[in-house]
C-alpha positions as CSV (number, residue, x, y, z in Angstrom):
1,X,68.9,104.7,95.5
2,X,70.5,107.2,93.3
3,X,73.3,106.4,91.8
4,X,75.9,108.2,89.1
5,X,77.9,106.2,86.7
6,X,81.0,107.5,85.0
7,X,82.9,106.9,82.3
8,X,86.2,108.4,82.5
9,X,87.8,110.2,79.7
10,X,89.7,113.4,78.8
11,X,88.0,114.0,75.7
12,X,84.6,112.8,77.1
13,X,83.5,111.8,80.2
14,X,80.4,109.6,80.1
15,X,77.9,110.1,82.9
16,X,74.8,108.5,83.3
17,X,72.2,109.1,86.4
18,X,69.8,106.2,87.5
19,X,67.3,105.3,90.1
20,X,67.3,102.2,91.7
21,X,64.3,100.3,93.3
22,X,65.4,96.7,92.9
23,X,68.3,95.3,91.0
24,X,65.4,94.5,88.3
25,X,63.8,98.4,88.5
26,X,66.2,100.5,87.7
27,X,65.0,104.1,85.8
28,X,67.2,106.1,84.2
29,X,66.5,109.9,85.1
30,X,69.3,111.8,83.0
31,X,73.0,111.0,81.0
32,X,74.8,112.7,78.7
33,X,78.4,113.6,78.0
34,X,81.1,116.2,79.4
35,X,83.3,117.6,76.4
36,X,86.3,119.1,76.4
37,X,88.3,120.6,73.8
38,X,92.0,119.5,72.5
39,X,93.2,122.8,71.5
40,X,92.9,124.0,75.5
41,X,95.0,123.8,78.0
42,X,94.7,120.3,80.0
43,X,94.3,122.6,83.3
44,X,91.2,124.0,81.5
45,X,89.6,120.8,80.2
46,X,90.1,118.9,84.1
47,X,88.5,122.2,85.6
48,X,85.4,121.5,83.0
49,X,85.4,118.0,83.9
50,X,85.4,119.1,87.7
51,X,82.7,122.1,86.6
52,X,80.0,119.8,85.0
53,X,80.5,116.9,86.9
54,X,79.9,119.5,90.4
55,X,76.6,121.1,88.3
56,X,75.4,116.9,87.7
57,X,75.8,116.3,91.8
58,X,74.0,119.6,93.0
59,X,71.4,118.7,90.1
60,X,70.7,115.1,91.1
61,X,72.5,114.5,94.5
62,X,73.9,110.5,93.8
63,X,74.2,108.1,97.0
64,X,76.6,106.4,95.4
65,X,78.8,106.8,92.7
66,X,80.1,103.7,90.6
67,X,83.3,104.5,87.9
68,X,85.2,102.6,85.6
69,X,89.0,101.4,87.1
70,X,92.0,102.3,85.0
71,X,92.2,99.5,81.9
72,X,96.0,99.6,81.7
73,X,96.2,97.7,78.2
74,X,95.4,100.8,76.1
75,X,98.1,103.3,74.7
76,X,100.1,104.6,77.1
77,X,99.3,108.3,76.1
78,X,95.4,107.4,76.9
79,X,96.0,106.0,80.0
80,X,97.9,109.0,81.5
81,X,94.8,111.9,79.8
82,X,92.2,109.1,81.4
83,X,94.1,109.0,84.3
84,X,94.0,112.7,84.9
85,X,90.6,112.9,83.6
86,X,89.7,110.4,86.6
87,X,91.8,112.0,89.4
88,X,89.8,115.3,88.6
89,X,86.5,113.3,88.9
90,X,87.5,111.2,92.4
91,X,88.7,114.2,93.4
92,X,85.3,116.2,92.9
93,X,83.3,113.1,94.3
94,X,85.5,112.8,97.4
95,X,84.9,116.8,97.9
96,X,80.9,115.7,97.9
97,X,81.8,112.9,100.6
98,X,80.0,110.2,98.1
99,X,80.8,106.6,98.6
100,X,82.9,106.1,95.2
101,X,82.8,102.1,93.7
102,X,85.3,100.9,91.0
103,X,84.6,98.2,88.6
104,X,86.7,96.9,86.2
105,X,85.5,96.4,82.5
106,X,84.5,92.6,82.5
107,X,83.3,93.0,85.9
108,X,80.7,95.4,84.3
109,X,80.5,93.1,80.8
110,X,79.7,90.2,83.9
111,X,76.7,92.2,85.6
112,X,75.0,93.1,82.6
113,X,75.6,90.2,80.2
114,X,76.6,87.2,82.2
115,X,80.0,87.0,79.5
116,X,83.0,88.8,80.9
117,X,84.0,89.0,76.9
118,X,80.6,90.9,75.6
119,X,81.4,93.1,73.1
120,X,80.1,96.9,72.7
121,X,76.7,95.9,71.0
122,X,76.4,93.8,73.3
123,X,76.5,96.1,76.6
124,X,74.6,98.6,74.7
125,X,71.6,96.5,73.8
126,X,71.4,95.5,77.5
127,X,71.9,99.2,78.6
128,X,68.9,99.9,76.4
129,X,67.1,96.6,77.7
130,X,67.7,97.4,81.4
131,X,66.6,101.1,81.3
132,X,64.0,100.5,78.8
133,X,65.4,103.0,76.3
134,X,63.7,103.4,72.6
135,X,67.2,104.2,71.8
136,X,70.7,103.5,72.9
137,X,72.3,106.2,74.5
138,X,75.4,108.1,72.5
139,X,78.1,108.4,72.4
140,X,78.9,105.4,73.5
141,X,80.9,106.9,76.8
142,X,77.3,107.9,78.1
143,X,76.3,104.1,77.3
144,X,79.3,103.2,79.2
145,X,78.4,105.3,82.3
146,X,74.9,104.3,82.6
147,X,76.7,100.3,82.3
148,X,78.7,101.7,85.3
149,X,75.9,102.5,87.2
150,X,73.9,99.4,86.2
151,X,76.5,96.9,87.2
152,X,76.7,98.9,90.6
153,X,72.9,98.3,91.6
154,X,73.5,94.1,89.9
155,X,76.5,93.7,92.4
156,X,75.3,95.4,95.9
157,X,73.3,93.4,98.5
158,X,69.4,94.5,98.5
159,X,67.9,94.8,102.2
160,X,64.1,93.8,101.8
């Protein structure tokens, strides 16, 4: 199973590809981070987020795509770019017709830590531990999205 995380954000969008055998063989086949500038229009930067995030699905064709919910205990001013930021992504997957799941932070802290309170080292050292990585991925949006991605494949039901 293929499967796309994301990590929502205005300023960067996290995205992290995998490939699933088993809940315990996962391999991570490419992540990185989609940038957009503050000085452009916000039309500009959710057509970029829209651009890249198209280029990622032609490149690796995801079954599944697993994304962050909306955490609503941020600044206000966040949650509206990250809102936008995520419409512009559900939007693009939807276009695709790819199953899209949402999980909420400690759900994700849950699946890859067993505590729902695990801090950021925390999730990155198991990021690195799942995927076998010499080095955690950065920034830590990409970290995120590959989290995203490795609590989907923890949480689904395996057919053997």
């Amino acid at each position: 199973m293929i499967v796309l995380g994301i990590d929502p954000g205005l300023s960067l969008t996290g995205w992290g590809v995998v490939e699933a055998f088993s809940r315990d063989q996962i391999n991570p086949i490419q992540y990185g981070c989609i940038k957009t500038t503050c000085p452009a229009p916000l039309i500009e930067r959710l057509q970029t987020v829209h651009d890249e995030l198209q280029s990622i699905i032609n490149r690796h064709k995801p079954e599944v795509v697993a994304i962050e919910e909306l955490f609503f205990l941020k600044a206000s001013k966040s949650v509206a770019s990250v809102g936008q930021s995520r419409g512009a992504i559900v939007l693009t997957v939807s276009m695709n017709k790819i199953p899209l799941f949402e999980y909420n932070p400690r759900c994700v802290k849950m699946a890859l830590t067993g505590y729902g309170s695990a801090d950021k080292h925390q999730m990155q050292h198991m990021v690195k531990t799942f995927l076998k990585l010499k080095e955690t991925p950065k920034p830590d949006d990409t970290a995120d999205a590959l989290a995203m991605a490795i609590c989907h494949i923890s949480t689904i039901k395996w057919r053997r």
